[in-house]
C-alpha positions as CSV (number, residue, x, y, z in Angstrom):
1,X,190.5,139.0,243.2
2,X,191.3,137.0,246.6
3,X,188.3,135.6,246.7
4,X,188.9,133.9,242.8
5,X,191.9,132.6,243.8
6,X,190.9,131.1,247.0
7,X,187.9,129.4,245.9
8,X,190.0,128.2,243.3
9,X,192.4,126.8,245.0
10,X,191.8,122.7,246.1
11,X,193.9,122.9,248.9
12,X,191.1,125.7,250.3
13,X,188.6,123.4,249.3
14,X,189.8,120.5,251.0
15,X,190.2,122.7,254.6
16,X,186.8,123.9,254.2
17,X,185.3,120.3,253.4
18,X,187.4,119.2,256.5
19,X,186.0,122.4,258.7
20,X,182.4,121.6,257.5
21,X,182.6,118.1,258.4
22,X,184.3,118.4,261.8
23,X,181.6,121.3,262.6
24,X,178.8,118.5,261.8
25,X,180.5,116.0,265.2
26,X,178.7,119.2,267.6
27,X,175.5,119.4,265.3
28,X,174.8,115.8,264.3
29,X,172.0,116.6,261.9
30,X,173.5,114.8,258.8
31,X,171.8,116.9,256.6
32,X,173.5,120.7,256.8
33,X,177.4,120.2,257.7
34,X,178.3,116.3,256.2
35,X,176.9,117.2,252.9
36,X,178.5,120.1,252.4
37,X,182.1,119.1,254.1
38,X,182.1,116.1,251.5
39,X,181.0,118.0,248.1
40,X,183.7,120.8,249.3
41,X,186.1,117.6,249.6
42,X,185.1,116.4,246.1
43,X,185.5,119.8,244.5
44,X,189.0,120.1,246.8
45,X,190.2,116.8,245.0
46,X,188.7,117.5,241.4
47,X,190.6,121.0,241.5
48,X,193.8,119.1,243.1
49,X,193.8,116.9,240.1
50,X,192.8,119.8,237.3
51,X,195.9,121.9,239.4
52,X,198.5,118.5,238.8
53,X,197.2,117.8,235.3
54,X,195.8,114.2,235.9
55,X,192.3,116.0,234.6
56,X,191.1,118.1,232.2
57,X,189.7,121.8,233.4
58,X,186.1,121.3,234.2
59,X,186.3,124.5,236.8
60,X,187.7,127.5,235.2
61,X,185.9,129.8,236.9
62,X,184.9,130.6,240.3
63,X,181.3,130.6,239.9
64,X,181.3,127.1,238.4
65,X,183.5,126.1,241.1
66,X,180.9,126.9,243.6
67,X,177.8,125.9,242.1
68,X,179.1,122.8,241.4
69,X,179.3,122.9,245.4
70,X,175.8,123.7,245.8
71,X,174.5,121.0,243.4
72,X,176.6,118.4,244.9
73,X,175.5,119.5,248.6
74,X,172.3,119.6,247.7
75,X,172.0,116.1,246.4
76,X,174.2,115.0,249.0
77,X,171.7,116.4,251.5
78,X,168.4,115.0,249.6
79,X,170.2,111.1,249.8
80,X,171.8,111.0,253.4
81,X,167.6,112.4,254.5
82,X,166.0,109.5,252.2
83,X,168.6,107.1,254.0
84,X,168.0,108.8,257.3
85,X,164.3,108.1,257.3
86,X,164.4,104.9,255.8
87,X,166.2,103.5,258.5
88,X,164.1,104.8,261.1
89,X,161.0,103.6,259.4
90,X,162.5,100.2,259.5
91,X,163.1,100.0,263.0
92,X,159.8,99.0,265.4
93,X,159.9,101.0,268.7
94,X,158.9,99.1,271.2
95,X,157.0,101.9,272.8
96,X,154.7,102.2,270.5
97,X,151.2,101.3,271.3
């Protein structure tokens, strides 16, 4: 029953999203923390705006709620690695031979 409510709950959403993306400062990976802390910040604010009525209910339920979290992290996480390695593939290194 806690656990419903919690990951219900936008405001929990929003500290994990800003937990997530503070813990990915120490890692610096792009790919595992910063995708997550931002899809846990758009669920936060979609739930925020279902709790204040500016939007209809799209998550009732808790397991919608968080794989609507894993979907979004997980596309999150395919784009920011295409962007990563585009940008290194544009860049010459001048070391190599």
């Amino acid at each position: 029953m806690l656990t419903e409510v919690i990951l219900l709950s936008g405001n929990a959403w929003l500290i994990i999203g800003l937990i997530l993306c503070i813990l990915e400062l120490s890692n610096g990976s792009l790919i595992f923390f910063l995708p997550m802390g931002i899809s846990a910040l758009i669920v936060g604010l979609i739930l925020k705006l279902q709790e204040s009525g500016n939007l209809s209910v799209l998550m009732s339920d808790w397991a919608w709620t968080a794989t609507v979290w894993a979907l979004l992290s997980l596309v999150l996480s395919l784009l920011l690695n295409r962007l990563m390695r585009r940008k290194k593939d544009d860049t010459a290194d001048i070391n190599q031979y």
